[in-house]
C-alpha positions in Angstrom: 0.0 0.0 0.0 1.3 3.2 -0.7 2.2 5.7 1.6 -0.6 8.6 0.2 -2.8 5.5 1.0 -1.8 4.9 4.5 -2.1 8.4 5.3 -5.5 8.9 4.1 -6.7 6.3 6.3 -5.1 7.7 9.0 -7.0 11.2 8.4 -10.4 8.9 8.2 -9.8 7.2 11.2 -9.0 10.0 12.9 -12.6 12.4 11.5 -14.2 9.2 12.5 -12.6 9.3 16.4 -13.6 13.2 16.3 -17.0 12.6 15.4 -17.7 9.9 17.9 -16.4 11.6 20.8 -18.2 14.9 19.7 -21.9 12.7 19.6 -21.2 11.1 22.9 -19.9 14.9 24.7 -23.4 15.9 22.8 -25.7 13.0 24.5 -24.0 13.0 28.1 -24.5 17.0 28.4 -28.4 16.7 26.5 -29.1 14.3 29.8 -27.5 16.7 32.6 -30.1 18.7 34.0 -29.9 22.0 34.7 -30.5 23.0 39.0 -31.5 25.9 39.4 -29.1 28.0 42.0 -30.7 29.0 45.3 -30.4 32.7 45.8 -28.0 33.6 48.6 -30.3 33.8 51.8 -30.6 37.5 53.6 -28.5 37.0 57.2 -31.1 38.9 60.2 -30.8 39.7 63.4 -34.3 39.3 65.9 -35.6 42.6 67.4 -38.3 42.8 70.0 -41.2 45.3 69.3 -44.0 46.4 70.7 -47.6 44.3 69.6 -49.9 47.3 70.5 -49.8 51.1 70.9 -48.0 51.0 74.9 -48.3 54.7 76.9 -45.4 55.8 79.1 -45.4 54.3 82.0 -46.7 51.3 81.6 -44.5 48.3 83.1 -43.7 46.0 80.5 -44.7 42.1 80.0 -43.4 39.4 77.7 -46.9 39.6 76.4 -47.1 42.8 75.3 -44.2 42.0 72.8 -43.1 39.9 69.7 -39.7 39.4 68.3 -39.3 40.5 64.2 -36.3 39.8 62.0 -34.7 42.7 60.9 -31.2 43.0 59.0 -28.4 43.7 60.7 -27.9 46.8 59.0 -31.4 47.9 59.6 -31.4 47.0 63.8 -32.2 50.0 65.8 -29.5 51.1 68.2 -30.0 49.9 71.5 -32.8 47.2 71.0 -33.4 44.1 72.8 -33.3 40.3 70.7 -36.0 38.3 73.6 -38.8 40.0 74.9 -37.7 38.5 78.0 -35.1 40.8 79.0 -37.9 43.7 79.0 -39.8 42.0 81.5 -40.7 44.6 84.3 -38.6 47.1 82.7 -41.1 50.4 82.5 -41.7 52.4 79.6 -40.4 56.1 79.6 -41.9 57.5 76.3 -44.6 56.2 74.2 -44.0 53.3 71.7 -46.1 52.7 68.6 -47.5 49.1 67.2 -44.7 47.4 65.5 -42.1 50.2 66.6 -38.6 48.2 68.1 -38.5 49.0 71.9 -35.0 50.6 73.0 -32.7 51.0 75.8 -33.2 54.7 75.3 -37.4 54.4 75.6 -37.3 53.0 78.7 -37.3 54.6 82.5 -33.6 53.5 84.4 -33.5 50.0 85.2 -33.8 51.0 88.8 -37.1 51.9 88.5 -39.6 48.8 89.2 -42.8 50.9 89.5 -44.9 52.6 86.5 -47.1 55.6 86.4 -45.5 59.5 86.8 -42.5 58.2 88.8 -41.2 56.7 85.9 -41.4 59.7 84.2 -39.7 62.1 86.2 -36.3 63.4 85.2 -33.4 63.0 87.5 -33.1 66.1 89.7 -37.0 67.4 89.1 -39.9 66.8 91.3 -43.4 66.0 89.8 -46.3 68.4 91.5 -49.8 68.7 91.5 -52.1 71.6 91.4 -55.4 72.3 91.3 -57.3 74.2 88.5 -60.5 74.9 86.2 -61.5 75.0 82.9 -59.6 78.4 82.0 -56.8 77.6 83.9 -55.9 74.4 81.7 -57.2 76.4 78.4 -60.7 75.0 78.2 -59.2 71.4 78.5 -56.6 71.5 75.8 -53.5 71.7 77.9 -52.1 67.5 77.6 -49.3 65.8 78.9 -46.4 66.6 77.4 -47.1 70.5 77.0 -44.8 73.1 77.7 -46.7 75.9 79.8 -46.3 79.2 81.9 -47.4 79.7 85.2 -49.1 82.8 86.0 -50.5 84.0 89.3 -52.9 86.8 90.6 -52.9 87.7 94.1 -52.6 90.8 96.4 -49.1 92.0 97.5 -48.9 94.4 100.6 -50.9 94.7 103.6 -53.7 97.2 105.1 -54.4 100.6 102.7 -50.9 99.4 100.6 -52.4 96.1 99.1 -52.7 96.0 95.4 -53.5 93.4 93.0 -50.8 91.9 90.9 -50.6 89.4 88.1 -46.9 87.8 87.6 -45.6 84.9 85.5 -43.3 82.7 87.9 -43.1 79.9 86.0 -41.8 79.4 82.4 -41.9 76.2 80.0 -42.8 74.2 82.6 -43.4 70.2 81.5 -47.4 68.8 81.7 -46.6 65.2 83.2 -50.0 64.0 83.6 -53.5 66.1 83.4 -55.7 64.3 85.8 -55.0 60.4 85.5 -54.0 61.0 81.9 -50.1 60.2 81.2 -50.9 60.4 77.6 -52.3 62.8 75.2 -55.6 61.6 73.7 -55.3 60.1 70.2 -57.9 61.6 69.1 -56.4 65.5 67.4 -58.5 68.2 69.1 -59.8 66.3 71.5 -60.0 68.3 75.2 -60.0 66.7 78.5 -62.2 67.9 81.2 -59.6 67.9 84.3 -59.2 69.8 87.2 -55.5 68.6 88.2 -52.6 69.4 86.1 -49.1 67.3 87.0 -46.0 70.0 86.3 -42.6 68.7 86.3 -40.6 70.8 88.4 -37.0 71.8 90.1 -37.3 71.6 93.9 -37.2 75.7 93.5 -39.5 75.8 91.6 -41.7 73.5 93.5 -41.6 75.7 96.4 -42.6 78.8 93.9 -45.6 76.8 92.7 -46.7 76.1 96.4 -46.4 79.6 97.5 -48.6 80.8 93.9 -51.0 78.1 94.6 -51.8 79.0 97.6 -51.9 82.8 98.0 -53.0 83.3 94.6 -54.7 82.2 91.8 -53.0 80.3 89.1 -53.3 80.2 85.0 -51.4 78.3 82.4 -50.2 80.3 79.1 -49.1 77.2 76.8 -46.3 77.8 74.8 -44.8 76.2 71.5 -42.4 73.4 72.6 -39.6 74.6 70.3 -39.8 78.2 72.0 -37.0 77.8 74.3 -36.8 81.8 74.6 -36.6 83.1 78.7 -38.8 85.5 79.1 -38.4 88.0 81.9 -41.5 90.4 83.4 -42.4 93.4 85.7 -45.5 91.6 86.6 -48.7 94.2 86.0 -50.9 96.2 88.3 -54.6 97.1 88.2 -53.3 100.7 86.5 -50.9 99.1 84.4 -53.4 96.9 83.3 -55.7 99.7 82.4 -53.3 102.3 81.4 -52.8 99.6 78.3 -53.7 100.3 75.0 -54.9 103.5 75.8 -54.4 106.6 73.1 -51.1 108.9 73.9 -52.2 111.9 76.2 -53.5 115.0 74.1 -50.7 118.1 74.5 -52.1 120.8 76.7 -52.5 124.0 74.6 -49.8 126.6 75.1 -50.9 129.3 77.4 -49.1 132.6 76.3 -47.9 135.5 79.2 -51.1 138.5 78.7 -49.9 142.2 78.5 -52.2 145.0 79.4 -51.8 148.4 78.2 -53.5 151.1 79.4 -54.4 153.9 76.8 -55.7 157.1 77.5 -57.5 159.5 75.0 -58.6 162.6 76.0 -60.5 161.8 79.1 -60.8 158.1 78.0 -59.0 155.2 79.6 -58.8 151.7 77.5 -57.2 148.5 78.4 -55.8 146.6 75.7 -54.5 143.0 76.5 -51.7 141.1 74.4 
């Protein structure tokens, strides 16, 4: 056999090889099925949160809690992974449904009774005073307003006494108005009370006590972002009525009179300038 022969066998053997092995690769990789590739799954952290709207105050169960997964990117500072370590811990601000509970909404640790003591800042006193209707604005002063203190009462003794209005109080805190610790939910809504909670230095405690009892009170509430002091003179009954008034009218300008005496003949005339 020649060798042109030989080698075109070889080539044919060799296309023949090539196109086996290509048909099997073909059928094994037409029988491999495909698996689909699970997505990577989200890593989260659990966060305890409140199940209901929960006032201030309020001592705090297991109960009133569930734990949600949230990412760790997304945890709120300070929150808490087992409603169980927030059991008997006491609310110091108002959490909503579904809102995380945090180290920083709760009263100190040391604190293992609810209502207005929980409440209180360090260093202030909470008070109570009595009032009306006009006192606490027809019912719309709420806990959590920022108020004046104003008083009317007589200063001096015997013929000196005088009525006199001053404020004595400024931007003091409304803890609780009656047994409310809470505003009402409802926008607008007034609350018929008679007692009004202040948060108060011990100074200013004493203030209050001496106002409330010589004197009669009123609250002026003020804007809670109006931080401005505000210093007064206090008014009296004129002062009080000299307001508003028009400016004086001027007196009219009285002129110094001459008189002349003139004679004529055996008349005698006066004339005035």
């Amino acid at each position: 056999m020649s060798r042109s022969a030989r080698a075109l066998i070889q080539i044919g053997i060799s296309l023949i090889l090539a196109l086996g092995t290509g048909v099997l690769i073909f059928m094994w990789t037409s029988g491999v099925t495909q698996q689909p590739v699970a997505a990577p799954r989200a890593e989260t952290v659990p966060v305890v949160v409140a199940l209901t709207d929960l006032r201030p105050g309020i001592k705090l169960t297991p109960a009133m809690l569930e734990t949600r997964q949230f990412t760790p990117d997304s945890r709120p500072s300070g929150a808490f992974g087992e409603p169980g370590l927030l059991d008997g811990r006491v609310l110091g601000v108002a959490v909503g449904a579904n809102e995380a509970v945090t180290e920083a909404k709760l009263a100190d640790a040391s604190v293992i009774g609810g209502g207005v003591s929980a409440l209180i800042e360090p260093g202030k006193r909470a008070m109570s005073v009595k009032g009306n209707a006009v006192m606490g604005l027809a019912g719309f002063v709420r806990p959590g307003d920022r108020v004046d203190v104003i008083v009317s009462l007589v200063q001096g003794r015997g013929n000196q006494e005088e009525p006199v209005t001053k404020l004595v109080l400024e931007r003091v805190k409304v803890l609780a108005t009656g047994t409310e610790l809470q505003a009402p939910d409802t926008e607008g809504k007034a609350a018929s009370v008679d007692v009004y909670t202040l948060e108060l230095t011990p100074d200013e405690s004493e203030r209050l006590a001496l106002a409330a009892t010589q004197g009669t009170l009123n609250f002026a509430l003020r804007n809670a972002t109006d931080t401005d002091k505000v210093l007064t003179d206090g008014v009296t009954v004129n002062k009080a009525l000299a307001a508003l008034r028009p400016a004086p009218k001027p007196a009219p300008v009285r002129r110094n009179q001459v008189s002349v005496e003139v004679i004529t003949g055996g008349e005698t005339t006066t004339l005035k300038f």
